[in-house]
N, C-alpha and C positions, 0 to 999 in steps of 0.2 A: 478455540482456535483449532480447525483442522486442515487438512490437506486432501485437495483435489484436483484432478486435470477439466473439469466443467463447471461452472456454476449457474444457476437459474436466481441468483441476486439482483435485486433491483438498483442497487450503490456498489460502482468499481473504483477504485485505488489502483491509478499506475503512474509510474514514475516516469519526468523524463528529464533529459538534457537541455539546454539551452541548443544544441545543433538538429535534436528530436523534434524541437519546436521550432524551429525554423522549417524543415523538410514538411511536418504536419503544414504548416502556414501555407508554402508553394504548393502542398498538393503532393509532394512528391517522397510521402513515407510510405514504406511499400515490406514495411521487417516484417516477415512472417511471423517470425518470435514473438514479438507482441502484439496478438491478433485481437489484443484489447481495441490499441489504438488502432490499428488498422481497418477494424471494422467500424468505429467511430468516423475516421478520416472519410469513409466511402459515405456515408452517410452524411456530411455535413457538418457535421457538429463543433467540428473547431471553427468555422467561417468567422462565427462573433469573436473570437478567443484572439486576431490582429487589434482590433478596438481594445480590450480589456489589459489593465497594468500585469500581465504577468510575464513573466521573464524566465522560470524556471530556473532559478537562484536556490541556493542550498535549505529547501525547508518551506517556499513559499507554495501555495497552496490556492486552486479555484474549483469552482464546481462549474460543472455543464450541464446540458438536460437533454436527452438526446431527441433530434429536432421530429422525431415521428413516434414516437412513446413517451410524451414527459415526463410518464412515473419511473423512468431510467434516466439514473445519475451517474457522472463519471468527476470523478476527483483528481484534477490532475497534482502530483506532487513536484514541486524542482527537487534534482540533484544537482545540478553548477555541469558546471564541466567537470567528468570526471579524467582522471591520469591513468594512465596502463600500468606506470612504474609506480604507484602509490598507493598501494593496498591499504595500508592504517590511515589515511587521510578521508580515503574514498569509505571504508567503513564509518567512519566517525561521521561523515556527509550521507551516507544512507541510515545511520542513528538518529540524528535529525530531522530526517524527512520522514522517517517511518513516526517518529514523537509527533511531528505537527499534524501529520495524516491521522493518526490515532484523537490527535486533540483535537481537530474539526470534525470528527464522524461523533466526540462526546458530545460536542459545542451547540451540533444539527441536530442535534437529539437522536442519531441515526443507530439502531437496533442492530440490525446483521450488516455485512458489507464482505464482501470479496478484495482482496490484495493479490494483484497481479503478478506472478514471481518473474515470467516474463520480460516484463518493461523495465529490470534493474539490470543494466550491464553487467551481470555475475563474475565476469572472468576479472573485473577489476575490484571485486570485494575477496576473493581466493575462491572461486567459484560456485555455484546455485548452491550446492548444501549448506556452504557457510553464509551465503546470504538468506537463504531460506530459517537457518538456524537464528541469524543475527535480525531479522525484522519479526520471528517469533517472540524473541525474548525483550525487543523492544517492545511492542505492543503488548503483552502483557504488562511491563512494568507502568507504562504508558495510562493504560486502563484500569489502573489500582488508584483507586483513590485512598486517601490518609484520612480518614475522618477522626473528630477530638475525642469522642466516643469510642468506649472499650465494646458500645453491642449496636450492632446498628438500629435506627428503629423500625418498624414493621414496615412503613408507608416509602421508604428511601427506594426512588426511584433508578434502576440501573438499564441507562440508555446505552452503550455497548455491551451486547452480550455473545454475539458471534461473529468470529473473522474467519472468513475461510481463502485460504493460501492457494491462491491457485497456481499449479506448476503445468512446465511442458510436461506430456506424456514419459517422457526419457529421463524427468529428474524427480518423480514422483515417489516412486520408493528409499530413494537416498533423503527427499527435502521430508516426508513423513517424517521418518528417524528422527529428522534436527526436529518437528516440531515439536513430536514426543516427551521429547527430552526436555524442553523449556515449559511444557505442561505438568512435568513432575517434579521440575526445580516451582513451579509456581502451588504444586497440592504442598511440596514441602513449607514452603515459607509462609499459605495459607491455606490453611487447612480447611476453609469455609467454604461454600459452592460458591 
């Protein structure tokens, strides 16, 4: 898991709201903040996405392809509607999403992937550091699997191997630090590459 304000990944991870997807739907997202979506929206790519059951409910999960590069994926994850007044509820709803998002990139078999820090309304998780710190520490946990085996065997395939958190420019140095910190609580608890 690292931290950066660009990535040249072929698989993005952002989050949205059920009112995100509505404005994406009419055409009319325009947040600069998440220039994930936004450059998505211009380009077409939600169009199929009115046809398609997703809702953007706490934790569900689609992919797109974007419609002039196929080998570019975009995942979109639901958060529900989130509350301004309800920090602990709205963490616990981007716990979820960030688990499901982590368990369809193992599911796809998908290698590296970018996580939007962006498209997560921060100020309702207690702002970017703590949400950047709280979707690091989920996706690691996320991506540990528990096998019955005390040694793994030689041939055990590991399809997540890199996330990279991408922040605005302005939250970069403060969401590092959180990542940092959930990479040494992860060397601590395993100690194996």
């Amino acid at each position: 898991l690292t931290c950066a304000s660009t990535t040249t990944h072929t698989t993005h991870v952002a989050f949205v709201t059920p009112k995100d997807l509505k404005e994406i739907q009419a055409g009319q997202f325009l947040d600069s903040d998440a220039e994930i979506l936004a450059d998505w929206a211009s380009a077409g790519a939600f169009r199929s996405l009115a046809t398609q059951d997703f809702r953007a409910t706490p934790g569900s999960t689609t992919i797109l392809y974007h419609p002039s590069e196929p080998s570019q994926r975009l995942i979109l994850v639901g958060l529900g509607a989130f509350k301004s007044d309800d920090t602990e509820k709205n963490r616990s709803t981007l716990e979820k999403s960030v688990a499901a998002a982590v368990s369809l990139l193992k599911k796809v078999k998908i290698r590296e992937a970018a996580i939007h820090l962006a498209s997560v309304p921060s100020v309702s998780v207690g702002g970017s550091e703590e949400a950047a710190s709280l979707i690091s520490r989920v996706a690691i946990l996320t991506n540990w699997t528990f096998d019955k085996y005390l040694q793994l065997p030689k041939s055990r395939p590991t399809w997540l191997e890199q996330l990279t958190l991408v922040t605005p420019a302005a939250d970069l140095e403060s969401s590092t630090q959180s990542v940092q910190t959930s990479q040494i609580l992860r060397r601590i608890h395993n100690p194996r590459p």
